[in-house]
C-alpha positions as CSV (number, residue, x, y, z in Angstrom):
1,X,0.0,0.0,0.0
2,X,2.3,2.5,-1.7
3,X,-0.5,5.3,-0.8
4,X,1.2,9.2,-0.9
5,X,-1.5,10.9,1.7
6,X,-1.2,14.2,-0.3
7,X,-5.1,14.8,0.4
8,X,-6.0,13.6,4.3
9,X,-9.8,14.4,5.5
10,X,-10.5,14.9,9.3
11,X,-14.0,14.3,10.7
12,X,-14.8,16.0,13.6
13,X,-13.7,19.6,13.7
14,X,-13.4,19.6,17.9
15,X,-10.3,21.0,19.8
16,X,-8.5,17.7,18.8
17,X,-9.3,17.4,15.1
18,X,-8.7,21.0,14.1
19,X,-5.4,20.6,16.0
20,X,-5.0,17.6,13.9
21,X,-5.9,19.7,10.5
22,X,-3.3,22.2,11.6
23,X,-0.3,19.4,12.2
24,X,-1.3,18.1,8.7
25,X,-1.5,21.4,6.7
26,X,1.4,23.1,8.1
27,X,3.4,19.8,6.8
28,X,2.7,20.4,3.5
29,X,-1.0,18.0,3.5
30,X,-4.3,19.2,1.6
31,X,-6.7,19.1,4.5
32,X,-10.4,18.7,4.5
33,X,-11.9,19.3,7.6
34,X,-15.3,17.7,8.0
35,X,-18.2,18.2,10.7
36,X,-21.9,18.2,10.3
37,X,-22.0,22.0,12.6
38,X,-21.6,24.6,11.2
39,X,-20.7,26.2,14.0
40,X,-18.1,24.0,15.0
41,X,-16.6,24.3,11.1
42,X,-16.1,28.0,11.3
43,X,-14.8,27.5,14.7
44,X,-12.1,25.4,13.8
45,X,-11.1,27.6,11.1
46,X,-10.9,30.7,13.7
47,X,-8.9,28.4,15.6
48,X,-6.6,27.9,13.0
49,X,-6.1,31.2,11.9
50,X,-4.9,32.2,15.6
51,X,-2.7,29.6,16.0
52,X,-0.7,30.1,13.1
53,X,-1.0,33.7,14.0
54,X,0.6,32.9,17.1
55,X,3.5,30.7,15.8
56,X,4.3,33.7,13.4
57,X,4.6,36.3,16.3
58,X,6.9,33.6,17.9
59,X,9.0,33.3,14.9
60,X,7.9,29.1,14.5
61,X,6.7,29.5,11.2
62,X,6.8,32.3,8.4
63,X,4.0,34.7,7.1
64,X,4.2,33.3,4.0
65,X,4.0,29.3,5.2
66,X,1.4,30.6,7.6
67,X,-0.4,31.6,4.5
68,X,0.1,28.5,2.6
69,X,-1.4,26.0,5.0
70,X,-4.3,27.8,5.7
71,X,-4.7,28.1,2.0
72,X,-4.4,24.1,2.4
73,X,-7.2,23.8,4.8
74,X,-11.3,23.9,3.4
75,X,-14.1,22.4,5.6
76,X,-17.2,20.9,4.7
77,X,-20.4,19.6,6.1
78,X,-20.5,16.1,4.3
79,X,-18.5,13.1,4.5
80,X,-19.0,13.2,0.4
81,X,-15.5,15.9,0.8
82,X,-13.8,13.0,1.7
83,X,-14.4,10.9,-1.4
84,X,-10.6,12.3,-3.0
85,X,-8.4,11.6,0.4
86,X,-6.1,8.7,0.8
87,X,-6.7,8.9,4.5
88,X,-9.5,9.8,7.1
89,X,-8.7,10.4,10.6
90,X,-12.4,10.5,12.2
91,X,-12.0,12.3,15.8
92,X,-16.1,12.2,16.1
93,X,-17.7,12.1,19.9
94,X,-16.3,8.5,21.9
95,X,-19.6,6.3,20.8
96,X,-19.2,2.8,18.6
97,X,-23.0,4.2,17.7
98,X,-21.7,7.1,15.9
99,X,-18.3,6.1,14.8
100,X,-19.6,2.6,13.1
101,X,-22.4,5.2,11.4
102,X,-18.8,6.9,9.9
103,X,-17.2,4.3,8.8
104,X,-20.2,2.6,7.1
105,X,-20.9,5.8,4.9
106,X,-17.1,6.2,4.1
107,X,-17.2,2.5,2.9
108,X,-19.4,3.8,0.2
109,X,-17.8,7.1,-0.4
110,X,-13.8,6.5,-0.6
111,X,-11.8,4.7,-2.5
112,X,-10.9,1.0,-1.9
113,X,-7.3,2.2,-1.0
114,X,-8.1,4.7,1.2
115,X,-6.7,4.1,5.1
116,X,-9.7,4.5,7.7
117,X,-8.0,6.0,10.4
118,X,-10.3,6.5,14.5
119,X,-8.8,8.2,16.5
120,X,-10.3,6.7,20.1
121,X,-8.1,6.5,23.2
122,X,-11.3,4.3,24.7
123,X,-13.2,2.2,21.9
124,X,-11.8,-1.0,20.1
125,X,-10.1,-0.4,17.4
126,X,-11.1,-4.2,16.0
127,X,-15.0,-3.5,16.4
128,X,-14.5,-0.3,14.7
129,X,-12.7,-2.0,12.1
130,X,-15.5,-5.0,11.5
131,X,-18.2,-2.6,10.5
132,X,-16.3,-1.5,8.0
133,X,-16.3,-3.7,4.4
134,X,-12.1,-3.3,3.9
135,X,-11.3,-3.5,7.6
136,X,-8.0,-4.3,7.1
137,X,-7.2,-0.4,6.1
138,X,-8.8,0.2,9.2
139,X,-6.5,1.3,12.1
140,X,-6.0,3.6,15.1
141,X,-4.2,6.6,15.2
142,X,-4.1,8.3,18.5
143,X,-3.3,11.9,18.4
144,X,-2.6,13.6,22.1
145,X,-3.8,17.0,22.6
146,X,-3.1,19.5,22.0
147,X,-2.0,18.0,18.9
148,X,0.4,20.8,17.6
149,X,2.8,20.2,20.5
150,X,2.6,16.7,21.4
151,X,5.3,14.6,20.1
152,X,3.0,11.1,20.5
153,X,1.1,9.5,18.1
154,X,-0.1,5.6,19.2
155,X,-0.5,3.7,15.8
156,X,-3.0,0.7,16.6
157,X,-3.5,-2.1,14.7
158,X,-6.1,-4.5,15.2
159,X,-6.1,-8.4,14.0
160,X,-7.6,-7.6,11.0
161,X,-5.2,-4.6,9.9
162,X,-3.1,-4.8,6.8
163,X,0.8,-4.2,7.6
164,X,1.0,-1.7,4.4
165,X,-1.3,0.3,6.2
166,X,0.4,0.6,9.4
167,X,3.4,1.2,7.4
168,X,1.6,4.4,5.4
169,X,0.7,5.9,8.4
170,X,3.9,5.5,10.5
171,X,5.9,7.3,8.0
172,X,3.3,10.2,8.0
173,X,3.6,10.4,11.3
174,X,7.6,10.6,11.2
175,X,6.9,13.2,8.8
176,X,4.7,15.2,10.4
177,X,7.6,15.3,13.1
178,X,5.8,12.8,15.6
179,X,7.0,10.2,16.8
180,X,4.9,6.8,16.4
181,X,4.4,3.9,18.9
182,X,2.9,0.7,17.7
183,X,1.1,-0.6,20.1
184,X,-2.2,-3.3,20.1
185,X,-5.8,-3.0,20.3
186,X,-7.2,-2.5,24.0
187,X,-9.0,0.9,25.4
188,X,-6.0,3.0,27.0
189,X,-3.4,1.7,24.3
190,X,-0.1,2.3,26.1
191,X,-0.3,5.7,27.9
192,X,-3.4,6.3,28.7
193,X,-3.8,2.7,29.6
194,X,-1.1,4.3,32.3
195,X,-2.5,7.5,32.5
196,X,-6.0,7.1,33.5
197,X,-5.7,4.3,36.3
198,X,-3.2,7.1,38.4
199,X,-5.9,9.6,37.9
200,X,-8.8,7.3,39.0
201,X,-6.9,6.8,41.7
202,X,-6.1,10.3,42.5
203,X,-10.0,11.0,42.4
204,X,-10.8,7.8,44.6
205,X,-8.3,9.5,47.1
206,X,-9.7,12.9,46.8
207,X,-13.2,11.4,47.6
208,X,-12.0,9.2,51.0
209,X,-11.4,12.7,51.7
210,X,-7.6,11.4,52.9
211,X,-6.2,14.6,50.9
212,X,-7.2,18.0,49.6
213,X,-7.5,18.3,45.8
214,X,-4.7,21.2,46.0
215,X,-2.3,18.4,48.3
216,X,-3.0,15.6,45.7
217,X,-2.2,17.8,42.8
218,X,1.2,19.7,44.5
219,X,2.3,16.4,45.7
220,X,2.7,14.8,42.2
221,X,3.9,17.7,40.7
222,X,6.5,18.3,43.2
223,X,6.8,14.8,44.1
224,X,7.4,13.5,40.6
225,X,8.0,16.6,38.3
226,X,4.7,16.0,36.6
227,X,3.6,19.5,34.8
228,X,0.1,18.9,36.2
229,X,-1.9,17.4,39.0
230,X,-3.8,14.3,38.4
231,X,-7.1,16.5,39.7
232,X,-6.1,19.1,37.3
233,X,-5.2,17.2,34.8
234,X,-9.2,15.6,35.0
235,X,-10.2,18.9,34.5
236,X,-8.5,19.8,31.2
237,X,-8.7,15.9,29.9
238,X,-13.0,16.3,30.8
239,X,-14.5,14.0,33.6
240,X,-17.0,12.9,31.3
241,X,-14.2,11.7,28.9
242,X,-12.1,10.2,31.3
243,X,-14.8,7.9,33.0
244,X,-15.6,6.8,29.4
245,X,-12.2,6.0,29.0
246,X,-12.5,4.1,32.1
247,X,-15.6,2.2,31.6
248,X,-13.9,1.1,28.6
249,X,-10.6,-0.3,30.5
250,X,-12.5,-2.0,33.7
251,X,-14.8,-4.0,31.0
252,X,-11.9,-5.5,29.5
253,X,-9.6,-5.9,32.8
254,X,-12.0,-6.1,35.5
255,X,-9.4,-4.5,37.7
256,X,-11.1,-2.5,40.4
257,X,-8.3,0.3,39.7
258,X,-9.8,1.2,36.2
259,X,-13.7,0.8,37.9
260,X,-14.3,4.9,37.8
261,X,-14.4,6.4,41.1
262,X,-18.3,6.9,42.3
263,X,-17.3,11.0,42.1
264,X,-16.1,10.8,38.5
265,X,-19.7,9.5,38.2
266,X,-21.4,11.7,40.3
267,X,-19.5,15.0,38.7
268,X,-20.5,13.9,35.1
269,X,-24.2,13.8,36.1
270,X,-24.1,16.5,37.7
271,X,-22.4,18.6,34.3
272,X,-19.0,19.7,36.2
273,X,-17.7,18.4,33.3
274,X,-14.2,20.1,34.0
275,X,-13.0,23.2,32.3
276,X,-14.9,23.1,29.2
277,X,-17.9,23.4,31.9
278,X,-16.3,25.8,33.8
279,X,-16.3,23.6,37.0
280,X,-15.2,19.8,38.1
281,X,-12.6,19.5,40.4
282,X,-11.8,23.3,40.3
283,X,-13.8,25.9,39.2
284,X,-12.7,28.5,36.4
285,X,-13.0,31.6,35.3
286,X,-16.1,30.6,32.3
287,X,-16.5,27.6,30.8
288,X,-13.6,26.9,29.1
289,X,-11.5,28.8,30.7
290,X,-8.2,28.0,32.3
291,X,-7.4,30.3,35.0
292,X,-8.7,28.2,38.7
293,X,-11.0,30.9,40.9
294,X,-11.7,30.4,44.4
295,X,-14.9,28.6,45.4
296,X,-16.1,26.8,48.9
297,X,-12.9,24.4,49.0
298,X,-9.9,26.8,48.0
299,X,-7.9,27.1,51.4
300,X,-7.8,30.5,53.2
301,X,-4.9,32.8,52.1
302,X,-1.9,32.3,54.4
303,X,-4.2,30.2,56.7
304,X,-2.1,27.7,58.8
305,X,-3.1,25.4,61.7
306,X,-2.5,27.6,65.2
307,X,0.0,27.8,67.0
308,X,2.9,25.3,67.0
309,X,6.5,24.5,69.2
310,X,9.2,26.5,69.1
311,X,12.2,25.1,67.1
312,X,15.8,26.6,67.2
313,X,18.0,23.0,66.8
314,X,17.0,20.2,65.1
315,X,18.7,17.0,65.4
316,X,18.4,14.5,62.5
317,X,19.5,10.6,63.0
318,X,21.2,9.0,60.3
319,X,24.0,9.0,57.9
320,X,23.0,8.2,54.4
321,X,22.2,10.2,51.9
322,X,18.8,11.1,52.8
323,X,20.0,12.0,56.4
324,X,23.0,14.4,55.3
325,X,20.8,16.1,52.7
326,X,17.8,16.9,54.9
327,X,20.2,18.3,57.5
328,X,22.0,20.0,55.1
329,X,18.3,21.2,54.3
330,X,18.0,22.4,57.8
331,X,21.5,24.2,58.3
332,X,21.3,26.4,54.9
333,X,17.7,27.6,56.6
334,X,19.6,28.8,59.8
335,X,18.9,26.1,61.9
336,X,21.6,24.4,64.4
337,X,22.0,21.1,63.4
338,X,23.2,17.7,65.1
339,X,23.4,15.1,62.2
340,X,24.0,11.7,65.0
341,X,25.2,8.5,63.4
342,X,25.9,5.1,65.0
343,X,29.7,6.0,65.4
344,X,31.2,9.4,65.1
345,X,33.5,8.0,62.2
346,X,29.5,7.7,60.2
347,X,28.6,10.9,61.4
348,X,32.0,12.5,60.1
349,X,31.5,10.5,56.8
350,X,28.3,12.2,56.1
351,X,29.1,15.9,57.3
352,X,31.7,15.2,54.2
353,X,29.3,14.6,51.8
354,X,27.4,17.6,52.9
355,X,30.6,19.7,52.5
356,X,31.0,18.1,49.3
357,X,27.5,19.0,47.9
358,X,28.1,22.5,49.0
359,X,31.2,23.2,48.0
360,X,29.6,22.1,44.0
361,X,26.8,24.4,44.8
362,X,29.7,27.2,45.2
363,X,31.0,26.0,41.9
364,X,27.9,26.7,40.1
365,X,27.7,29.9,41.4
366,X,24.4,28.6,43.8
367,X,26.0,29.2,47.1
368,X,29.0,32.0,48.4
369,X,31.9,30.8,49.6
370,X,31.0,32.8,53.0
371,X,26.8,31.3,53.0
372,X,29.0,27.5,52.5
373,X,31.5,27.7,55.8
374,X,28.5,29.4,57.8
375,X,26.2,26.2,56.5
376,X,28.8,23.9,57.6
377,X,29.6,25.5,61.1
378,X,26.0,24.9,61.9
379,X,26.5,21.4,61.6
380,X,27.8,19.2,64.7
381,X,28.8,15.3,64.0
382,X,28.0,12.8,66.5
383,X,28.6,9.1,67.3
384,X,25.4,8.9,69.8
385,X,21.6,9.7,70.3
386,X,23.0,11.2,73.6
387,X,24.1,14.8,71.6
388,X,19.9,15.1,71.1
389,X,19.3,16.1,74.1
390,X,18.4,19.6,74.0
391,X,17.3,19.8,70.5
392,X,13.8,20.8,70.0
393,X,13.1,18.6,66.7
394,X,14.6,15.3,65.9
395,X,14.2,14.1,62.4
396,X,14.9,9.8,61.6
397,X,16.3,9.0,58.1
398,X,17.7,5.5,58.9
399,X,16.8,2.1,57.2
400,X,13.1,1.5,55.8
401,X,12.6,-1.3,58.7
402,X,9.9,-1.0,61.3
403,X,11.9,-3.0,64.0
404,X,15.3,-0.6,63.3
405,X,13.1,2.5,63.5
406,X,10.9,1.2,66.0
407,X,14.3,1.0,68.6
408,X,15.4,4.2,67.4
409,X,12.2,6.2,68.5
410,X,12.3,4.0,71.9
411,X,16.1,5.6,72.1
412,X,14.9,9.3,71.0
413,X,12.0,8.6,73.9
414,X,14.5,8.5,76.6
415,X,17.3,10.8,75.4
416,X,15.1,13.8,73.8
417,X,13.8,16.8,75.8
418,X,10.0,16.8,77.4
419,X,8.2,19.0,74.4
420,X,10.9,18.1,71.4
421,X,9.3,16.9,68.1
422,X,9.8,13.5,67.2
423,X,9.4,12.8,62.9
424,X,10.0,10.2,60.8
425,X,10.8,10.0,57.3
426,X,9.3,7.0,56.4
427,X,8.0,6.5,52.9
428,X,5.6,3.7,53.7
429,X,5.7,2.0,57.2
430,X,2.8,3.2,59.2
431,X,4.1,6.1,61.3
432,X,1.3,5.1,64.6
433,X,3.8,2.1,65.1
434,X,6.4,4.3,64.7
435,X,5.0,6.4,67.8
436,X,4.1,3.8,69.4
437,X,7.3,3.1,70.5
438,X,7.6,5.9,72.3
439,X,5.9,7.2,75.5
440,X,4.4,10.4,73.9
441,X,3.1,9.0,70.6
442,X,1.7,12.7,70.7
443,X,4.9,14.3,69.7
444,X,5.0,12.0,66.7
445,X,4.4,12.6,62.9
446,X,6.0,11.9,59.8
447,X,8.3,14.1,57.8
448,X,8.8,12.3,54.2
449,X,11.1,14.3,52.3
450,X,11.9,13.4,48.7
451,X,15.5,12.4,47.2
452,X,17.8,14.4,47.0
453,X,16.2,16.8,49.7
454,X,18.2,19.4,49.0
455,X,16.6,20.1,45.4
456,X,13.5,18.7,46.0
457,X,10.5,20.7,47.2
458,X,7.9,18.5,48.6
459,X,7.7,17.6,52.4
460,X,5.0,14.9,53.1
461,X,3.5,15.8,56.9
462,X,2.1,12.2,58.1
463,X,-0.7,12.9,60.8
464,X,-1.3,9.9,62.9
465,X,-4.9,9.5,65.2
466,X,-2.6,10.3,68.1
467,X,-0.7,13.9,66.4
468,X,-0.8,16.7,68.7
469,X,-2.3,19.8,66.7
470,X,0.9,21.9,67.8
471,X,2.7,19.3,66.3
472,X,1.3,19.1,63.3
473,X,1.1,23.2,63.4
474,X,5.1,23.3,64.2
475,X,6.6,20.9,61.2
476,X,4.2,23.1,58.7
477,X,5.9,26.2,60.1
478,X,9.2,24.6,60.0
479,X,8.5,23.8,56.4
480,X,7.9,26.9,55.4
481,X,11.1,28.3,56.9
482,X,13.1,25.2,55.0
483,X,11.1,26.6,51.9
484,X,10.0,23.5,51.4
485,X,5.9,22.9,50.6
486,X,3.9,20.9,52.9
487,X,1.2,18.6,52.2
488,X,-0.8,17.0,54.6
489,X,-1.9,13.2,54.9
490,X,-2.9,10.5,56.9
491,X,-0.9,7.5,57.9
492,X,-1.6,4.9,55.7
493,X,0.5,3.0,53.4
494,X,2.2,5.0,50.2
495,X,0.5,8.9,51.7
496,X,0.5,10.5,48.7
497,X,2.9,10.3,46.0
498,X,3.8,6.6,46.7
499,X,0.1,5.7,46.5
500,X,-0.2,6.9,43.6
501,X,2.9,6.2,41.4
502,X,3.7,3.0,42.6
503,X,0.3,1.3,41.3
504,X,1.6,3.2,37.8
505,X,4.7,1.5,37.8
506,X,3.6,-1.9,38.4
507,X,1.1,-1.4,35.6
508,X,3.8,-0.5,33.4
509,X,5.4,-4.0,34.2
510,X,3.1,-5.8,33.6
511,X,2.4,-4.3,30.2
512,X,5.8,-5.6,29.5
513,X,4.6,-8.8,30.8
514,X,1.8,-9.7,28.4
515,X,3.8,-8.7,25.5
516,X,1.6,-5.6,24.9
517,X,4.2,-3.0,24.4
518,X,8.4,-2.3,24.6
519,X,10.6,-1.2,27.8
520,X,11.5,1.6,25.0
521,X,7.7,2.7,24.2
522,X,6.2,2.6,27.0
523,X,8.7,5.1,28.5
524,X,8.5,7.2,25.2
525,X,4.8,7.0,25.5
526,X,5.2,8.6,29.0
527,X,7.2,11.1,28.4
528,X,5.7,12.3,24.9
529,X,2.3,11.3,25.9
530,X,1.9,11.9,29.6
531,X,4.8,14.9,30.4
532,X,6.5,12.7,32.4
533,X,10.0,13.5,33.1
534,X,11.2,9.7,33.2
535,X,9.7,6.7,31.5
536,X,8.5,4.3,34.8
537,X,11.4,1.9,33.9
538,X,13.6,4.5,33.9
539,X,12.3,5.6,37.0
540,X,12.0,2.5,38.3
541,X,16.1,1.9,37.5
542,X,17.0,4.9,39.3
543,X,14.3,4.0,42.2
544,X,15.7,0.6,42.5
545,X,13.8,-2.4,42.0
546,X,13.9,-3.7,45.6
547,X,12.4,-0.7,46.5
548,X,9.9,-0.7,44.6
549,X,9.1,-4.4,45.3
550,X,8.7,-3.5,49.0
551,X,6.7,-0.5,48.4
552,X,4.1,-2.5,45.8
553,X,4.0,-5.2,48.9
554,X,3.2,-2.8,51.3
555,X,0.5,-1.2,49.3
556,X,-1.0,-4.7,48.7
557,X,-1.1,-5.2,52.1
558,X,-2.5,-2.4,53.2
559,X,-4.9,-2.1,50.3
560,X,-5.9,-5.9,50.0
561,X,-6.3,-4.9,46.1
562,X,-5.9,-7.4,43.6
563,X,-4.5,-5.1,41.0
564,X,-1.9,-3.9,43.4
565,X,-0.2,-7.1,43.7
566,X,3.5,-6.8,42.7
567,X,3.9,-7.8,38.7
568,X,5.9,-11.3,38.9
569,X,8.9,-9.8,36.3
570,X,9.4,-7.5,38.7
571,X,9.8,-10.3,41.8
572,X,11.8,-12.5,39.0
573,X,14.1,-9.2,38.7
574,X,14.8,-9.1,42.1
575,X,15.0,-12.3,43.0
576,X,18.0,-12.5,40.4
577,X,19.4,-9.6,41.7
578,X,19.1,-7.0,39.4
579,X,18.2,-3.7,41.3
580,X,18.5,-1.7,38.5
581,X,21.1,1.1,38.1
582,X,23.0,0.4,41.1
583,X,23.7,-3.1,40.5
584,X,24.0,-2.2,37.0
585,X,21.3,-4.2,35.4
586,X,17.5,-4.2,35.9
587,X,15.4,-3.6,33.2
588,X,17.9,-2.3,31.5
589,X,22.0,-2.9,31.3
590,X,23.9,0.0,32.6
591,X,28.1,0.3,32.0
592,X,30.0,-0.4,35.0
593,X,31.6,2.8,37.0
């Protein structure tokens, strides 16, 4: 199927297919632009005009090219406009009702050659592809929006497409300066097979009420580098659309992650559709617009939970990484700092790596040579517990054991002040049994700080049932004077971010184990498709695989969730010892240092 696609028609003149039209006319492609509205027709067109309008005041494109693609670009009302193309890409409303009724008047309009192209993210591309009398030039071609900008294009074949036609579209796609991902035929298709599981999950969390809609949304952003919020990202995407997309993947999984959270649901009936409605998770300015206003659930300005503890030294126990970064945290903020390890020679060790990491910060012209010795002088090393005694917050970064942590609150218990702080850094034990080891379970709560915690922003603050409010009110203000942002959770397994990325990750794996998609693609889906700065094997490389093993068991655990059961490749992985990076093989090989 030696087919040119000079002449491509696009049916469905929404925000996705007139972003489509635009891709394909600025790259040289006679574009008609179908839809049965009128409205929607001269819409598009408008839409095209500023765009281009926009990439010429950016100095993307020319006048003159701008000129010449919109010269390209003619709608119509009838599908008869398409009878010339050698391709249609139908972006029409997510229905088999009304995309079988477009394919079965194509069959009778277009040429026998002609590639049928849907562009679902939710329906089956096979079932499209049987109503159609050639359904081997049927396939999928999933655009992500907005279309100009995204890099992604999923190319889905079903078992009754013809290789020729994969082929024909593929190279478009490479020449339209995408770039494709084969992948098969099941609702989601690689990323937002990913995608929308985390953001159910996010809206299943937002309902239990365990975090505000701001938390959830600052936590993966901050958390993961995401450029949006799952909540957020609901918004743009449409609830309506996403619980479609949902329905879609739980009838073929049965997995109670893809089941739509009852608030999805209950949003969609109710019309807060997102921002195209003006309101669903947030509320905006109008309907479709994208600025977020303040309504009945938008936090107070500068509103903070009373009064807290007053904190002048803060001793942090520990001398890994994540110990000598948080107190280097601490000391660049002012604070004195007593960074204890289990022998002084530890302790030394890691105040070394903190003078290391500022003296590079000095080097890049972050940090004065003056800001660097006064950082360090704040810092005292110490074999024992014992040098706690007078500080008024003492912060745990040892080893993610509940027994090892357990005896180390039992030892801050007896050697820490009446009134000092007691947090944890855990990243998913349950912090209670942390306190309970103490005799003032009250003066307990979790701090999670992110690797490296220096450069990272987010602070998770772990409330147990037994948190004193000034405690909880004196690590928020403590936050805020380490310039990190806090985001408040309960204690149960994952809190926030791990909840909610971990789930992703093991999904990702077991993609890999049914054959469904590459290592490389998914994590080029992710990134092109998703924003996401790392690909989850990447991620999951640099993470370490035992790691994330234990983190997946302790959400199944806790959870009791089927779906949340570690994927067996990635047990397999471990088992064999590949860890990832740091052994220098997990999914992927890695050269030697």
């Amino acid at each position: 199927m030696d087919t040119p696609l000079s002449t491509i028609a696009v049916v469905g003149l929404g925000t996705m297919g007139t972003g489509i039209a635009e891709v394909l006319a600025l790259a040289g492609r006679e574009v008609i632009g179908i839809d049965i509205s009128e409205a929607a027709a001269l819409g598009s067109v408008a839409s095209f005009e500023a765009s281009t309008a926009r990439a010429v005041d950016r100095g993307r494109i020319t006048e003159e090219e701008r000129s010449a693609a919109l010269a390209r670009f003619r709608t119509a009302d009838t599908l008869q406009a398409a009878a010339d193309a050698e391709l249609v890409i139908e972006v029409v409303p997510e229905s088999y009702e009304i995309k079988q009724q477009v394919f079965r008047e194509l069959d009778a309009i277009v040429s026998p050659t002609t590639v049928l192209a849907t562009g679902t993210n939710a329906l089956s591309v096979t079932r499209l592809a049987a109503e159609s009398q050639r359904p081997e030039r049927v396939l999928g071609l999933h655009f992500f929006n907005p279309a100009p900008a995204m890099k992604l294009v999923e190319v889905v074949s079903s078992v009754l497409t013809a290789p020729p036609a994969v082929e024909t579209v593929t190279k478009l796609a490479r020449e339209l300066g995408k770039e494709p991902v084969a992948v098969g035929d099941r609702p989601g298709f690689v990323a937002d097979g990913l995608l929308f599981g985390y953001l159910n999950q996010a809206a299943a969390m937002y309902e239990a009420n365990y975090a505000s809609r701001e938390d959830i949304d600052a936590a993966m952003k901050l958390g993961c580098g995401l450029p949006m919020g799952p909540l957020a990202l609901l918004d743009l995407i449409g609830i309506d659309t996403a619980r479609t997309v949902l329905e879609a993947m739980y009838a073929e999984s049965h997995d109670r992650l893809h089941a739509p959270a009852p608030v999805l649901g209950q949003l969609s009936s109710a019309g807060l559709t997102g921002r195209k409605a003006g309101r669903g998770f947030y509320t905006y300015d109008a309907p479709g617009g994208q600025d977020v206003v303040p309504d009945a659930l938008t936090p107070a300005a500068g509103a903070e939970p009373g009064a807290g503890r007053a904190v002048a030294s803060v001793g942090v126990a520990g001398s890994g990484t994540m110990a000598s970064g948080i107190a280097e945290v601490f000391a660049k903020a002012g604070y004195g700092v007593v960074l204890a390890a289990r022998t002084q020679e530890k302790a030394d060790l890691a105040k070394g790596r903190i003078a290391k990491s500022l003296e590079r910060s000095v080097s890049k012209g972050r940090l004065s040579a003056e800001a660097r010795d006064e950082t360090l002088a704040r810092i005292t090393a110490a074999g024992s517990l014992d040098a706690f005694a007078e500080v008024d917050l003492a912060v745990e970064a040892v080893a993610e054991d509940l027994e090892i942590k357990q005896q180390l609150f039992a030892a801050l218990d007896k050697v820490c002040r009446p009134g000092a702080v007691l947090a944890t850094t855990t990243s998913s034990l349950p912090v209670v049994a942390i306190a309970r080891a103490t005799a003032r379970p009250e003066d307990v709560i979790g701090m999670h700080f992110f690797n490296p915690a220096p450069a990272m922003k987010l602070v998770e603050v772990v409330r147990t049932v037994l948190t004193a409010d000034d405690v909880h009110a004196t690590v928020r203000a403590v936050c805020a004077k380490i310039r990190k942002h806090p985001v408040d959770c309960g204690d149960r397994a994952g809190f926030i971010v791990n909840a909610l990325l971990f789930p992703y990750l093991n999904n990702a794996i077991k993609m890999v184990e049914q054959h469904y998609a590459s290592l490389d693609d998914i994590d080029a889906a992710m990134k092109l498709g998703g924003g996401y700065p790392m690909g989850p094997f990447e991620l999951l490389d640099v993470v370490g695989l035992d790691v994330s093993l234990a983190i997946e068991k302790v959400l199944h655990r806790e959870f009791r969730d089927p779906g949340l059961a570690p994927a067996p490749l990635l047990e397999h992985l471990v088992a064999a010892g590949c860890l990832g990076r740091k052994t220098g093989r997990g999914f992927r090989e890695y050269a030697r240092r």
